[in-house]
N, C-alpha and C positions, 0 to 999 in steps of 0.2 A: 381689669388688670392691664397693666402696660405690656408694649413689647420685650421690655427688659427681666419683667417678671414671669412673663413665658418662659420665654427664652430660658431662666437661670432654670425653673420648676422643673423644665425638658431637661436640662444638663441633669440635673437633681436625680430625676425616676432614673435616668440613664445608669448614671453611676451606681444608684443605690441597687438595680436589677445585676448588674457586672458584677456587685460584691456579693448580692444572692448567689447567682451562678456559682463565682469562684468558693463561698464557703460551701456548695453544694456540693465543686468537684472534690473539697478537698475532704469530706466525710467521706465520700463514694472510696476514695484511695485508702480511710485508716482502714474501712472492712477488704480491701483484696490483701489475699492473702502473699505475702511474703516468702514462700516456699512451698513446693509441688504441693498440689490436692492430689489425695487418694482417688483415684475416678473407678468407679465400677458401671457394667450395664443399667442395673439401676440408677444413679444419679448424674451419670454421662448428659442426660440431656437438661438437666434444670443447674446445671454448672456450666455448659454452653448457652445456656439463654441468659442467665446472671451477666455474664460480661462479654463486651464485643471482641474481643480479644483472647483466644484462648490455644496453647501451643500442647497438643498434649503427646507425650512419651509413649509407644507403644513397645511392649517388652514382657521380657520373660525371667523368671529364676535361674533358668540355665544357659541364657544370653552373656556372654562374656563380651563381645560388644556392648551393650544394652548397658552393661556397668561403668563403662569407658564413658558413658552418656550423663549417666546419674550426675556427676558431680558437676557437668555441664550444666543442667537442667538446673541443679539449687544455685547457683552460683547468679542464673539469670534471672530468675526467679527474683532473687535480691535485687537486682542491680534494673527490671524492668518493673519492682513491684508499682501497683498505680496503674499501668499502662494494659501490662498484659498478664493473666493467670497462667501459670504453668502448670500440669495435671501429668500423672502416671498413670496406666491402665493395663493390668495385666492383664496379656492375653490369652494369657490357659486360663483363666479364672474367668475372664470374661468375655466370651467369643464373641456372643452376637455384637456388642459394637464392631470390633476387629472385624466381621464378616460383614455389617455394614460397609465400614470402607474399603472392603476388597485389601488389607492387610495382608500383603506374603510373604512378606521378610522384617524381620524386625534387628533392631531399632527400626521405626520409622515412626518420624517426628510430622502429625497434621496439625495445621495450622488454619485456626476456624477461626472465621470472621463476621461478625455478627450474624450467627447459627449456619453459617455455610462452610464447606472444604473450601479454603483459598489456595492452599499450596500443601504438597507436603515435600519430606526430606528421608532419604532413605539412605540407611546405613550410617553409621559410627565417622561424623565428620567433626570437624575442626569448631571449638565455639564461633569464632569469626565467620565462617561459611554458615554459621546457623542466626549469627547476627544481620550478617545482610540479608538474607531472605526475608525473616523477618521486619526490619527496617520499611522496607516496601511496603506494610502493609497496617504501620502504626503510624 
């Protein structure tokens, strides 16, 4: 084979493995979900190892803050689907996560990064203030 027939065969695999990858990433994005997962202690942790990216709501029924959140949470949900999973987690319902993360005030928004605490957000803030945090870490 010539040098010019290498050469093209190298460009070839090259391109053809970029468009494997990109139809890879873009399957990977139709299954995330699109608005918050329900997260319970049970499935807390096979919904953090699913995806690198995971911002979850900790909250309560009789949180009135906490609802001031909610429509923040779907909103981003949407508009990060792909990127990152949004998740709610009640925490009268499900303690033992919330007492994993040492949870004492709620809302508070953690933000898991490929299965570790990267950051959290605590108390009823502003979508923007929950967008830049975030940003850092996508």
């Amino acid at each position: 084979m010539s040098e010019d027939d290498e050469e093209l065969r190298a460009i070839r695999e090259r391109k053809a493995r970029r468009m494997r990858q990109e139809l890879e990433r873009e399957r990977e994005m139709e299954n995330w979900p699109s608005e918050p997962v329900e997260l319970t202690d049970a499935n807390f942790r096979d919904v953090v190892s699913r995806y690198p990216l995971v911002v979850v709501d900790m909250w309560a029924v009789w949180c009135s803050p906490c609802r001031m959140i909610a429509p923040i949470m779907e909103r981003l949900a949407v508009k990060y689907a792909g990127k990152v999973v949004f998740g709610k987690l009640n925490v009268d319902e499900n303690p033992s996560t919330a007492n994993a993360f040492k949870v004492m005030s709620i809302p508070t928004l953690l933000i898991i990064k490929e299965r570790e605490l990267a950051d959290r957000i605590i108390g009823a803030v502003p979508q923007q203030h929950i967008e830049s945090v975030l940003n850092r870490y996508i």
